[in-house]
DSSP file (Angstrom, degrees, kcal/mol; ACC not computed):
  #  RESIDUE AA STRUCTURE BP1 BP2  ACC     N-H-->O    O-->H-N    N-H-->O    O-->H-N    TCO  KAPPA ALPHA  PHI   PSI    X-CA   Y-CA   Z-CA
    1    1 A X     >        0   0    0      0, 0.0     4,-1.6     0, 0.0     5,-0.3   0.000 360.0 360.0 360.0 -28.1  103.2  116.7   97.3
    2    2 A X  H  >  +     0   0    0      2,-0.2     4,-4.2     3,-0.2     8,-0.2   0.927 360.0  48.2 -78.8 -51.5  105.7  115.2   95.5
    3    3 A X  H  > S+     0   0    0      2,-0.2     4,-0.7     1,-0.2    -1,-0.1   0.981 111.3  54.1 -49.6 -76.9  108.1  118.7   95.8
    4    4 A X  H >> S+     0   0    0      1,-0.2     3,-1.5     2,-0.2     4,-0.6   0.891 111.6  43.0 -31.6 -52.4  107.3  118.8   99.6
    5    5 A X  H >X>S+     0   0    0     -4,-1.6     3,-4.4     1,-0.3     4,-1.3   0.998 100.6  70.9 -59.2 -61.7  108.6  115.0  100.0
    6    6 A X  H 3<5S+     0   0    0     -4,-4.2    -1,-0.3     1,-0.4    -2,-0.2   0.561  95.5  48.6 -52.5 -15.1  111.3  115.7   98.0
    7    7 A X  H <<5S+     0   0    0     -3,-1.5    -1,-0.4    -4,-0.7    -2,-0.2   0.388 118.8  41.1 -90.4  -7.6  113.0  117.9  100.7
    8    8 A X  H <<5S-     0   0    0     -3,-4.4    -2,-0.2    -4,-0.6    -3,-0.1   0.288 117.2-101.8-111.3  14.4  112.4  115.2  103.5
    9    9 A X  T  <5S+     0   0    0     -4,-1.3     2,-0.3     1,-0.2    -3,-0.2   0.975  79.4 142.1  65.7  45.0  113.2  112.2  101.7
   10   10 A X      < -     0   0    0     -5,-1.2    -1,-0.2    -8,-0.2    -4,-0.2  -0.977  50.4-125.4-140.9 158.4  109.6  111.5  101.3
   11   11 A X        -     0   0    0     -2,-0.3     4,-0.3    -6,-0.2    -3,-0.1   0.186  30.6-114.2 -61.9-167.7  107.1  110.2   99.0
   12   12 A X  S >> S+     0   0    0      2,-0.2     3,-2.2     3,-0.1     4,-1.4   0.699 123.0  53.0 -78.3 -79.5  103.7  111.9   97.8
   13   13 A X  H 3> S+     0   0    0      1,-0.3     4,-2.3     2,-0.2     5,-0.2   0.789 108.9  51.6 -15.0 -52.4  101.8  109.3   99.6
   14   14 A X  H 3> S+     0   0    0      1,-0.2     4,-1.1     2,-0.2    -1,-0.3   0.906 109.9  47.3 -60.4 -29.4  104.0  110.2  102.9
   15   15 A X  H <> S+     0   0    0     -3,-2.2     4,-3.7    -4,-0.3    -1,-0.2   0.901 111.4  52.8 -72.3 -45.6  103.2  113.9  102.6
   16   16 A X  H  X S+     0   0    0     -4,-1.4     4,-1.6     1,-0.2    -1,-0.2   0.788 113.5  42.5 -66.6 -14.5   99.3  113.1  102.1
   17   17 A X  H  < S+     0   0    0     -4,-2.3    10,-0.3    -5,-0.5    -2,-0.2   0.680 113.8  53.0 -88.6 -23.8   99.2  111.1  105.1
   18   18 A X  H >X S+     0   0    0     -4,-1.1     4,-3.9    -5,-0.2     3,-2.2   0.910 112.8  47.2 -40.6 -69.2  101.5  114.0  106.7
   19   19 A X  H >X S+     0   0    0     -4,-3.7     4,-2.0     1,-0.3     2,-0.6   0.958 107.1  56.0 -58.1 -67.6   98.8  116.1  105.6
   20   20 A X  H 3<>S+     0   0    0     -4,-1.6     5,-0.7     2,-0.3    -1,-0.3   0.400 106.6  54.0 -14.9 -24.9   96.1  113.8  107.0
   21   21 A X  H <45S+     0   0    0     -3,-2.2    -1,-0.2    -2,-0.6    -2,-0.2   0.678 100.8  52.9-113.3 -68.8   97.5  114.0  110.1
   22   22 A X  H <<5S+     0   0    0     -4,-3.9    -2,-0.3    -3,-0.5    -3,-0.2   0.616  93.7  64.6 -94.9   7.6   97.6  117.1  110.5
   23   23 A X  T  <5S-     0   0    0     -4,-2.0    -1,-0.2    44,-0.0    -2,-0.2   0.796 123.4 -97.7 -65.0 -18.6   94.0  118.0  109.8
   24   24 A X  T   5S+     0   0    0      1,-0.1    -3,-0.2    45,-0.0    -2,-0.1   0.353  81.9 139.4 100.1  18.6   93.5  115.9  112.9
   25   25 A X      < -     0   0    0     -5,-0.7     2,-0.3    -6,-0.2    -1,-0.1  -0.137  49.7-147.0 -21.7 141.9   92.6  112.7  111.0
   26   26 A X        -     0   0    0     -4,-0.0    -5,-0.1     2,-0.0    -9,-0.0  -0.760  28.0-151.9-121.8  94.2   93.8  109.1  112.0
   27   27 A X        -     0   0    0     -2,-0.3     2,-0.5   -10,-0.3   -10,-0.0  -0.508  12.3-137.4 -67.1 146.9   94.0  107.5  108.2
   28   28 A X        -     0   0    0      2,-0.0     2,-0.3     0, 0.0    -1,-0.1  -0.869  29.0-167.5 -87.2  99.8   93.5  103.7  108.0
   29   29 A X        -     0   0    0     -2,-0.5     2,-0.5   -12,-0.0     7,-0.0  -0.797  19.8-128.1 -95.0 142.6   96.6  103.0  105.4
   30   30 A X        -     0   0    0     -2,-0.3     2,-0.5     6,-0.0    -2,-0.0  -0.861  22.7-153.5 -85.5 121.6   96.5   99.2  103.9
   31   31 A X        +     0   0    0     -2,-0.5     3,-0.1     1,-0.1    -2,-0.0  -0.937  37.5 149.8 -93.4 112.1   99.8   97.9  104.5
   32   32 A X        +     0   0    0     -2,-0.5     2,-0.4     1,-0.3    -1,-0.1   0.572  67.7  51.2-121.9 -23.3  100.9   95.1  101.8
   33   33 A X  S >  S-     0   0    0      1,-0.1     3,-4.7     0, 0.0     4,-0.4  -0.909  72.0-137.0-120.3 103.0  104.8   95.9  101.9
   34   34 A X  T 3> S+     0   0    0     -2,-0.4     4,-1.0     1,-0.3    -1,-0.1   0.690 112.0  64.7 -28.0 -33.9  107.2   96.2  104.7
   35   35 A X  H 3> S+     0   0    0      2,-0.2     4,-0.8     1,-0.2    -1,-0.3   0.835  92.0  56.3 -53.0 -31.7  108.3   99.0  102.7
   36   36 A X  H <> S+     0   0    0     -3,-4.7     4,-2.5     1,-0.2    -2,-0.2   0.829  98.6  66.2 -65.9 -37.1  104.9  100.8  103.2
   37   37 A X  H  > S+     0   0    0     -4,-0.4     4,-1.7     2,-0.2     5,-0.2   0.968  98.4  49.7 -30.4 -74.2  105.6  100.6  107.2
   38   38 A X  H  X S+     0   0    0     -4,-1.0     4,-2.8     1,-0.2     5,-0.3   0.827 106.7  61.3 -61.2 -22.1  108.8  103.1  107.1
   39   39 A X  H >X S+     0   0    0     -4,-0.8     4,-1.8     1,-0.2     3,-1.2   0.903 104.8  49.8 -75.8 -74.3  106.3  105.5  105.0
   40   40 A X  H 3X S+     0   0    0     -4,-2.5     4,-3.1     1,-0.3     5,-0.4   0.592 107.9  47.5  19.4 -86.9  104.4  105.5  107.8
   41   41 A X  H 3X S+     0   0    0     -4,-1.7     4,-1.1     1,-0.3    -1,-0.3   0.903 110.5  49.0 -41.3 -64.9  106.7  106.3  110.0
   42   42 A X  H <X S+     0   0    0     -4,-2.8     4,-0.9    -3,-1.2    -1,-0.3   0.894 105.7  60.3 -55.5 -40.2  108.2  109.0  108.2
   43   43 A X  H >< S+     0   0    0     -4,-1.8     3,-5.6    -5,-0.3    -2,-0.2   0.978 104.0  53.9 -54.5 -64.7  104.5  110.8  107.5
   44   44 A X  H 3< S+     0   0    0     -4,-3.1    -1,-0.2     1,-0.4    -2,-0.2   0.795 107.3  46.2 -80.7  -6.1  104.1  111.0  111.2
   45   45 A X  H 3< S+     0   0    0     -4,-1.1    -1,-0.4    -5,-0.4     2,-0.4   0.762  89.3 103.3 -96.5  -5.6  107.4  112.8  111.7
   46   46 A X    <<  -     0   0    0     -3,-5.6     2,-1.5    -4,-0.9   -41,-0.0  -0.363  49.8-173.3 -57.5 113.2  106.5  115.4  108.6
   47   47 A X        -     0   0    0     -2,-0.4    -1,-0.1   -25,-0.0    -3,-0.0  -0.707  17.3-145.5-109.8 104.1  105.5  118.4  110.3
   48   48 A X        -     0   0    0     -2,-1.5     2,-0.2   -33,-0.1   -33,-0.0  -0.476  19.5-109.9 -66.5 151.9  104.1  120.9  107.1
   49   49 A X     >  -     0   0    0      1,-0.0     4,-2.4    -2,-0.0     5,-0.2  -0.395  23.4-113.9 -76.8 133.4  104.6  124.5  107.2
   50   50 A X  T  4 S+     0   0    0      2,-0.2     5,-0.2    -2,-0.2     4,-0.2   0.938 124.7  51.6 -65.3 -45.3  101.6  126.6  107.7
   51   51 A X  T >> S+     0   0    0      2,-0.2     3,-1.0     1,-0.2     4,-0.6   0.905 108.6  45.5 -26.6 -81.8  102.6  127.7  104.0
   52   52 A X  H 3> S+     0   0    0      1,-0.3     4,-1.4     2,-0.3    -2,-0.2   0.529 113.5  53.9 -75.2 -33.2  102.8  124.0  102.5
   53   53 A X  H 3< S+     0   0    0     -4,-2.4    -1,-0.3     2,-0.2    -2,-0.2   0.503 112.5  41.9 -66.7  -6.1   99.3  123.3  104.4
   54   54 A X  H <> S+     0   0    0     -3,-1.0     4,-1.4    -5,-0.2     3,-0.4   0.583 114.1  55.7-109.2 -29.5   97.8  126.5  102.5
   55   55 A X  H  X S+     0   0    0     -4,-0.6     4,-1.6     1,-0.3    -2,-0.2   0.900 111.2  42.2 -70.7 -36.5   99.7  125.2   99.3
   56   56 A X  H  < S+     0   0    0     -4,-1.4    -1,-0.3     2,-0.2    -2,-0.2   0.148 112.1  52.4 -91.8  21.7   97.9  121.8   99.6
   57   57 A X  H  > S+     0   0    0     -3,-0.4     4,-2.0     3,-0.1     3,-0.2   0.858 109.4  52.9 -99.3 -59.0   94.4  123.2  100.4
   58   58 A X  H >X S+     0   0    0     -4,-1.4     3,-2.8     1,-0.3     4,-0.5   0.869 108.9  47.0 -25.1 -95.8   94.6  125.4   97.4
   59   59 A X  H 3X S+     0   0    0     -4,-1.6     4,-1.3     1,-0.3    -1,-0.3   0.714 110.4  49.4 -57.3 -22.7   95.4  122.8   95.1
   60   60 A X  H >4>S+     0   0    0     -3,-0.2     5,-1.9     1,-0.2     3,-1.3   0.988 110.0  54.5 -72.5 -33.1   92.8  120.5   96.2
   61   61 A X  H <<5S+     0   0    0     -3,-2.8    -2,-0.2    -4,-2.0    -1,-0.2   0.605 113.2  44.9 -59.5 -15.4   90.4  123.6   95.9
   62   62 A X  H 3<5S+     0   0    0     -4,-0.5    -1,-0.3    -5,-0.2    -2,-0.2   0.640 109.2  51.2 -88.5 -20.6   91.6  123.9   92.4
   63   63 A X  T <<5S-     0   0    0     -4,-1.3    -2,-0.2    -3,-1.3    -1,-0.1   0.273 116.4-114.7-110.7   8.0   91.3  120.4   91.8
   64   64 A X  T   5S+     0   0    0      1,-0.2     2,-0.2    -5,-0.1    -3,-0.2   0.410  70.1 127.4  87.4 -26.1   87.5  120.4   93.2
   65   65 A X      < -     0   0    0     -5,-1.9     2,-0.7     1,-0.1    -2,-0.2  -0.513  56.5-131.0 -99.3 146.4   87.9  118.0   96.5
   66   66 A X        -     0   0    0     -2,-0.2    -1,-0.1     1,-0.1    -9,-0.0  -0.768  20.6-177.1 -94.6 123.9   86.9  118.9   99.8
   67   67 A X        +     0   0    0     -2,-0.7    -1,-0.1   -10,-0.1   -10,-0.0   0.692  45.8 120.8 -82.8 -41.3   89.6  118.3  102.3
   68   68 A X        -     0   0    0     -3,-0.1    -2,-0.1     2,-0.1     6,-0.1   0.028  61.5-135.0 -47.4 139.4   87.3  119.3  105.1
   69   69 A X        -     0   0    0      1,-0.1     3,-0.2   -46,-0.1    -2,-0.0  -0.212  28.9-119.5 -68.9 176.0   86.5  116.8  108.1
   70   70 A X  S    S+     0   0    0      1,-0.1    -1,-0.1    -2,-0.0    -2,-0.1   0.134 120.3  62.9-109.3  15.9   82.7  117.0  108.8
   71   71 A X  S    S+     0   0    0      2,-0.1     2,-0.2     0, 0.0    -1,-0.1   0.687  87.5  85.2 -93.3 -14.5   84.0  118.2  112.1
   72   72 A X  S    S-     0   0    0     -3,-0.2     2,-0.2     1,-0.1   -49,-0.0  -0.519  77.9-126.7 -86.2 153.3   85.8  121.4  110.5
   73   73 A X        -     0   0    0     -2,-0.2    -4,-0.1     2,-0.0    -2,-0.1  -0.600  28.3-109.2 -64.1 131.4   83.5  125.0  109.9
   74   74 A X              0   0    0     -2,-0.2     0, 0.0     1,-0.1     0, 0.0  -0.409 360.0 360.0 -44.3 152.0   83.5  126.6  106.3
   75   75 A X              0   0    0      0, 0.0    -1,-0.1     0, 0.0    -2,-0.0  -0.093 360.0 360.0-120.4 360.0   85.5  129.7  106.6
């Protein structure tokens, strides 16, 4: 995540909330820092790459977590 961000002038955090986003999620983010706002902001402009969405599914499948919504189908 951290690589992705790093070509949009974004965090990890922004990229998983990117990511979030675009499974069709609405994440509830705890805000404690006016700094946390502009990551916000910036996740909802990330648009991932069909690639960089197959790159983070992968790793989570490597890593063991299920990404899936209980709304999406196994493939």
């Amino acid at each position: 995540m951290g690589a992705i961000g790093e070509d949009r002038d974004a965090s990890a955090a922004d990229v998983a909330t990117a990511w979030a986003i675009t499974k069709g999620t609405t994440p509830i983010i705890g805000v404690t820092k006016a700094g946390y706002i502009h990551g916000l902001a910036r996740a909802r402009g990330i648009e991932l790459a069909d690639e960089e969405i197959a790159e983070l599914e992968a790793l989570a499948d490597a890593a063991d977590v299920d990404t899936r919504g209980w709304w999406e189908h196994e493939m």
